[in-house]
Every structure is written in structure tokens, then in C-alpha cells.
C-alpha positions in Angstrom: -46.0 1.3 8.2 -45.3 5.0 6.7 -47.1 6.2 4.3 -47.1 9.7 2.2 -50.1 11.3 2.0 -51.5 13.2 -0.9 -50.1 16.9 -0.7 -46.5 15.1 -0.5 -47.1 12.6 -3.2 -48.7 15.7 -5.4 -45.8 17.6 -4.4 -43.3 14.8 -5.5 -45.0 14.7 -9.0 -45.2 18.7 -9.3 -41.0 18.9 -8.8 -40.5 15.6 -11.6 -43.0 17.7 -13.7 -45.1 15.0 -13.5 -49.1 15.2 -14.5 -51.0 12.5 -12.8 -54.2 11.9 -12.5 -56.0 10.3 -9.0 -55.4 6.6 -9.9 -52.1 7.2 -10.9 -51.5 9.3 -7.3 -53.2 6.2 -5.7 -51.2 3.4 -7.5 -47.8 5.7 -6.1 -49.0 6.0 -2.8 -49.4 2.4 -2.9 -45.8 1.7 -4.1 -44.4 4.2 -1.7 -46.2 2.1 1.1 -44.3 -0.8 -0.1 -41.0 0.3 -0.3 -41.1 1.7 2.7 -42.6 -1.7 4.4 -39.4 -3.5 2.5 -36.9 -0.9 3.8 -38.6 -0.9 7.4 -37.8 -5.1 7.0 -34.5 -4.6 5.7 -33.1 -2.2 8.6 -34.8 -5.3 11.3 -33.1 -7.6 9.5 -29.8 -6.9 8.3 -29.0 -3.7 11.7 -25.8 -4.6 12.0 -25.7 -5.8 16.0 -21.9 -6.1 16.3 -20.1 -3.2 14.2 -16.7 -5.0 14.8 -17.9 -7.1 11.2 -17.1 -3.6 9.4 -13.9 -3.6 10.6 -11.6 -5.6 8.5 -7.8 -5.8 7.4 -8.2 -5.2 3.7 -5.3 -6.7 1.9 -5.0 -7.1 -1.8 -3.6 -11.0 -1.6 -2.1 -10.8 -5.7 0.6 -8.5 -4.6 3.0 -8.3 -1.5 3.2 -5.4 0.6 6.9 -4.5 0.9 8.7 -1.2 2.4 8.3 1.9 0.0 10.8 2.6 -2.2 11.5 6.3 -3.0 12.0 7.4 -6.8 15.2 8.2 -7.8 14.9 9.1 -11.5 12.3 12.5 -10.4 15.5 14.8 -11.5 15.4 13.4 -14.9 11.7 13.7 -15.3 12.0 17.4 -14.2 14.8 18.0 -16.8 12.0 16.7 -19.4 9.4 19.2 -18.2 8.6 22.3 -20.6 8.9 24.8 -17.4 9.6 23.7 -14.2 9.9 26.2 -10.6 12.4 24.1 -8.2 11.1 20.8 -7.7 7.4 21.2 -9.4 6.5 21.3 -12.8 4.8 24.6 -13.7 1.5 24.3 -15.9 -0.9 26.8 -17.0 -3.9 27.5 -15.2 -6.9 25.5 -15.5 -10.0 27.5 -14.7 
């Protein structure tokens, strides 16, 4: 079990700008122990022993995957464009 002793747990408080008085400072450190008991359990637990299970084909099964298609109409959205430098539209600087 971890636990945080009081110079941390006063030092925790100090940077939330936290006042709190001794039972509060006890009742943390007594939370803190807990969480870090259920944390401790959940890295036993759930350590992944076989990182193959990450590794997954994602597909998105509502839409077929097909060859890409290039655009054709990107002339006719240039033409549209207030200013344009080549093949890029020119915008003013964002700062």
C-alpha cells in the first residue's frame, strides 16, 4: 500500500489553495490510501499479459472501403477563391 504523508498532502492542499484543518488532512490521506489500494488492484488485474489483444483491424462495417478517387472539380473551386497563388488558396494570416 502507498500512502502520502503529511508534508505532501499539505503541499497538495497549499497548490489547490486549499485551507484544511488536521481532520480534513487525515480524512484525504485516508482517501489517497484508497485510491491508490484500487489502482494497485486494477493494474494486477486488468496488466494486459498478451499485448497482441491491442492490436486490431479497425474497420468501420456501415461503409465499404473502395480505391480512392481523386477530385476532379479542385480547378473550379480555385476559380471561386477570392485570391488564389498556383494551386492554393491564399488567406490572411491568422496570428
Amino acid at each position: 500500500m502507498n500512502k502520502i504523508d503529511e508534508k505532501t498532502l499539505k503541499r497538495v492542499s497549499e497548490v489547490c489553495r486549499l485551507k484544511l484543518s488536521q481532520g480534513e488532512l487525515k480524512e484525504f490521506s485516508l482517501d489517497s490510501e484508497k485510491l491508490f489500494t484500487f489502482f494497485s488492484k486494477i493494474n494486477q488485474d486488468y496488466a494486459p499479459k498478451d499485448l497482441s489483444l491491442y492490436l486490431t483491424l479497425n474497420r468501420n462495417p456501415l461503409r465499404k472501403d473502395g480505391t480512392a478517387k481523386t477530385f476532379e472539380g479542385a480547378k473550379s473551386i480555385l476559380d471561386l477563391a477570392p485570391k488564389r497563388s498556383a494551386d492554393y488558396f491564399k488567406v490572411p494570416k491568422n496570428l
